[in-house]
C-alpha positions in Angstrom: 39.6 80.5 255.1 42.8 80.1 256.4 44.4 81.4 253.7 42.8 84.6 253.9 43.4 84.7 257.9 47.4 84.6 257.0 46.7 87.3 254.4 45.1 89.2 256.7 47.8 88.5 259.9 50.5 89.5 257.3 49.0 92.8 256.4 48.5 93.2 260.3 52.2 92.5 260.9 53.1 95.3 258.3 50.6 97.8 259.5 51.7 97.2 263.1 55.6 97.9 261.9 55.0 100.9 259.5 53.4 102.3 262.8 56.1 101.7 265.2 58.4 103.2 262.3 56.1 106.7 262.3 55.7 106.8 266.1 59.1 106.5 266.9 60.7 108.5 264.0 62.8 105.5 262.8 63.2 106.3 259.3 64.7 110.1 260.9 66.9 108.4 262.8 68.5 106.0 260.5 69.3 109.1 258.2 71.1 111.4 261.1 73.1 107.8 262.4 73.7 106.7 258.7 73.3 108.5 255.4 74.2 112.2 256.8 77.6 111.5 258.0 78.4 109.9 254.5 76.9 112.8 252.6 79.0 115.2 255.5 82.0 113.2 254.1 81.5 113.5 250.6 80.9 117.2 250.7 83.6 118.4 253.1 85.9 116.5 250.5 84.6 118.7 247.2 86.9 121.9 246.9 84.9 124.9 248.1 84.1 127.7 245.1 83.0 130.7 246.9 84.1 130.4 251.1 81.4 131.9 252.9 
Protein backbone atom coordinates (compact mmCIF):
# COMPACT_ATOMS: atom_id res chain seq x y z
CA UNK A 1 0.00 0.00 0.00
CA UNK A 2 2.58 2.39 0.58
CA UNK A 3 4.23 1.68 -2.36
CA UNK A 4 1.43 2.49 -4.50
CA UNK A 5 0.71 5.89 -2.28
CA UNK A 6 4.52 7.03 -3.37
CA UNK A 7 3.59 5.97 -6.94
CA UNK A 8 0.78 7.92 -6.83
CA UNK A 9 2.51 11.21 -4.85
CA UNK A 10 5.19 10.97 -7.63
CA UNK A 11 2.77 11.15 -10.49
CA UNK A 12 1.00 13.99 -8.46
CA UNK A 13 4.39 15.89 -8.13
CA UNK A 14 4.77 15.62 -12.03
CA UNK A 15 1.20 16.54 -12.85
CA UNK A 16 1.31 19.50 -10.48
CA UNK A 17 4.80 20.73 -12.39
CA UNK A 18 3.74 20.01 -16.04
CA UNK A 19 0.90 22.41 -14.97
CA UNK A 20 2.72 25.15 -13.56
CA UNK A 21 4.97 24.78 -16.82
CA UNK A 22 1.59 25.33 -19.17
CA UNK A 23 0.05 28.05 -17.00
CA UNK A 24 2.83 30.11 -16.84
CA UNK A 25 4.36 29.61 -20.38
CA UNK A 26 7.73 28.30 -19.06
CA UNK A 27 8.71 26.26 -21.88
CA UNK A 28 7.99 29.88 -24.14
CA UNK A 29 10.07 31.56 -22.10
CA UNK A 30 13.07 29.44 -21.89
CA UNK A 31 13.17 29.55 -25.72
CA UNK A 32 12.99 33.68 -26.14
CA UNK A 33 15.82 33.88 -22.96
CA UNK A 34 17.87 30.91 -24.33
CA UNK A 35 17.72 29.02 -27.63
CA UNK A 36 16.63 32.26 -29.85
CA UNK A 37 19.51 34.37 -29.21
CA UNK A 38 21.82 31.40 -30.11
CA UNK A 39 19.87 30.61 -33.31
CA UNK A 40 19.90 34.93 -33.84
CA UNK A 41 23.68 34.31 -33.63
CA UNK A 42 24.20 31.66 -35.83
CA UNK A 43 22.13 33.08 -38.56
CA UNK A 44 23.28 36.67 -38.56
CA UNK A 45 26.83 35.01 -39.02
CA UNK A 46 25.74 32.90 -42.42
CA UNK A 47 26.52 35.21 -45.56
CA UNK A 48 23.20 36.58 -46.84
CA UNK A 49 22.33 35.22 -50.70
CA UNK A 50 19.53 37.47 -51.84
CA UNK A 51 19.42 41.01 -49.22
CA UNK A 52 15.98 41.77 -48.99
Amino acid sequence: MKVILKIFAALAAVLALLFTVYIFDLDMKLMRSVVLPFLNRHYDKQKREHVI
